[in-house]
C-alpha positions in Angstrom: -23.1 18.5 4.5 -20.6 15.5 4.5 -17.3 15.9 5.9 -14.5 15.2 3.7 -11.8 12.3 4.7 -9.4 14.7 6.0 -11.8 17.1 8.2 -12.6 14.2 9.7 -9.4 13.0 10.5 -8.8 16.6 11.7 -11.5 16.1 14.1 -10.6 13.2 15.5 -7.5 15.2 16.0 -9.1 17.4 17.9 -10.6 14.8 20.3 -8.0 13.3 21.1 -6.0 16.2 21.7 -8.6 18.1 23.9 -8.2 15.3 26.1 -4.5 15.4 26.5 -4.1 12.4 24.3 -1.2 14.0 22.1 0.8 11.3 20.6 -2.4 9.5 19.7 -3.9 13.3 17.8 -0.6 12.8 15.6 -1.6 10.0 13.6 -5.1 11.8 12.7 -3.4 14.9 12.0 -0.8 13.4 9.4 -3.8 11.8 7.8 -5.1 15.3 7.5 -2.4 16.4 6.0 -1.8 14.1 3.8 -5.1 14.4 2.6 -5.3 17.9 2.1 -1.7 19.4 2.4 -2.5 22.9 2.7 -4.5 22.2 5.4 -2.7 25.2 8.6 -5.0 23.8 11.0 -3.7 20.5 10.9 -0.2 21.8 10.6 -0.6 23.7 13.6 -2.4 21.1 16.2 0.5 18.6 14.8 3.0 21.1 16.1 0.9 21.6 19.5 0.7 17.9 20.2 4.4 17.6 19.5 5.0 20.9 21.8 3.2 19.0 24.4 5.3 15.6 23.9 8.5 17.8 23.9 9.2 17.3 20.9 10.5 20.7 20.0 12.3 20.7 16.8 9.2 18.7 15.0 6.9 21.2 16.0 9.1 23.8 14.6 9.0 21.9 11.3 4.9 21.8 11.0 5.1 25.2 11.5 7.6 26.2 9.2 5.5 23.7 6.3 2.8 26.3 7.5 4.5 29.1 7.1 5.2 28.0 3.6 1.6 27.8 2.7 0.5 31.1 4.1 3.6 33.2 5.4 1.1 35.9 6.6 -0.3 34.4 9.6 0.8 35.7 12.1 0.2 33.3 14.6 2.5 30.6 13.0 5.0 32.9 13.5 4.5 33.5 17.2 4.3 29.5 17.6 8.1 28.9 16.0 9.3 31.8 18.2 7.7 30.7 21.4 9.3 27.3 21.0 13.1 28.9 19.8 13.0 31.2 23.0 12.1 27.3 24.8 15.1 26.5 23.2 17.1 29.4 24.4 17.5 30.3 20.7 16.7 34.2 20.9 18.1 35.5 17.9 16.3 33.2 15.7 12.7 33.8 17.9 13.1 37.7 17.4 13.4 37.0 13.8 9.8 35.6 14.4 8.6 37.8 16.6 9.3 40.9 14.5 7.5 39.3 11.6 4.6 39.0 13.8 4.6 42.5 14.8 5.4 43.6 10.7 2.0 41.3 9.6 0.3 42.4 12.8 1.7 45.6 14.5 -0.7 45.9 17.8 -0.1 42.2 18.6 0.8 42.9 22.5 1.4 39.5 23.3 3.8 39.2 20.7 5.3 42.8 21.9 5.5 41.0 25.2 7.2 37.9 24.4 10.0 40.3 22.3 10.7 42.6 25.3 11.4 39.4 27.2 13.6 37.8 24.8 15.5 40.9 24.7 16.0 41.2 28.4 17.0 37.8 28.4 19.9 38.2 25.7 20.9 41.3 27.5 20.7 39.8 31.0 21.8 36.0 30.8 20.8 34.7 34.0 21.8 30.9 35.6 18.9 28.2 34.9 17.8 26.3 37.6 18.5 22.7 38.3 16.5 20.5 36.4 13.0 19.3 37.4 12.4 16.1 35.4 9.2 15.5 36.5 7.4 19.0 35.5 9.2 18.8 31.8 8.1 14.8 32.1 4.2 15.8 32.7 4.2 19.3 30.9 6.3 20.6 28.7 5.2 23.9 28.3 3.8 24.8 31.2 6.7 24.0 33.4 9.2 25.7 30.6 6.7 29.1 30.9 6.8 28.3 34.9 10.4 28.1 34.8 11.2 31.0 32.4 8.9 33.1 34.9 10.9 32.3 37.7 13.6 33.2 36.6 12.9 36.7 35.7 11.5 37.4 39.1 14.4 35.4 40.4 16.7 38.0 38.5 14.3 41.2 39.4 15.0 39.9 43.2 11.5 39.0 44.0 12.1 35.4 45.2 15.1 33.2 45.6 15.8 29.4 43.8 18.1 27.2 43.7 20.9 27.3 41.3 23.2 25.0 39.7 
């Protein structure tokens, strides 16, 4: 069976983004998605390539053009709130997170990530100093690092630095 323009675009995507190459995947993806707009898969790679590259409020965007075609995944969902809580806008991720949990009730990680965001509006805590090069090389494993730390930093199970 032949692949259509846009799959293989996609795939090409894909590659290039299993490989770490994220600004590169973004030019396939678009192609995908201007071929077949309704493609989610393509939405949501674009957003995790621009996740990657830091490039939060882009990534919110794919996913809320994803959301548009099918507003009952619930994973799109979880993506936008993941990234608002990055950007330490918890009201607007809960909004997320409990349309997650109305589309799919026994999602635990999405249970998870709401308990946390809750603590964290309840019990503000100081952010550490910045550490260019982790957000430099990875986004959003240093944020999840960071975000970590801090809650055992505030539970009193290790100490850091503090502006």
């Amino acid at each position: 069976m032949t692949q259509s323009p846009w799959e293989s675009w996609f795939d090409q995507g894909m590659a290039l983004q299993d490989n770490g190459q994220h600004a590169e995947a973004l030019a396939y993806f678009q192609k995908a998605i201007d071929g077949k707009p309704d493609f989610i898969p393509a939405w949501v790679y674009k957003g995790i390539a621009l996740e990657q590259l830091g490039k939060y409020e882009e990534a919110i965007s794919c996913y809320e053009a994803a959301i548009k075609i099918n507003p009952d995944v619930a994973d799109l969902w979880y993506n936008k709130g993941a990234i608002l809580c990055n950007l330490h806008r918890y009201e607007d991720a809960l909004i997320c997170f409990d349309k997650v949990l109305e589309i799919d009730p026994d999602n635990a990680l999405c249970r998870t990530a709401r308990v946390l965001t809750l603590a964290t509006i309840a019990n503000p805590i100081k952010q550490p100093k910045h550490r260019e090069s982790e957000w430099e090389r990875k986004p959003l494993e240093a944020a999840a690092a960071i975000e970590i730390t801090w809650r055992a930093e505030a539970m009193g199970e290790c100490e850091l630095e503090l502006e």
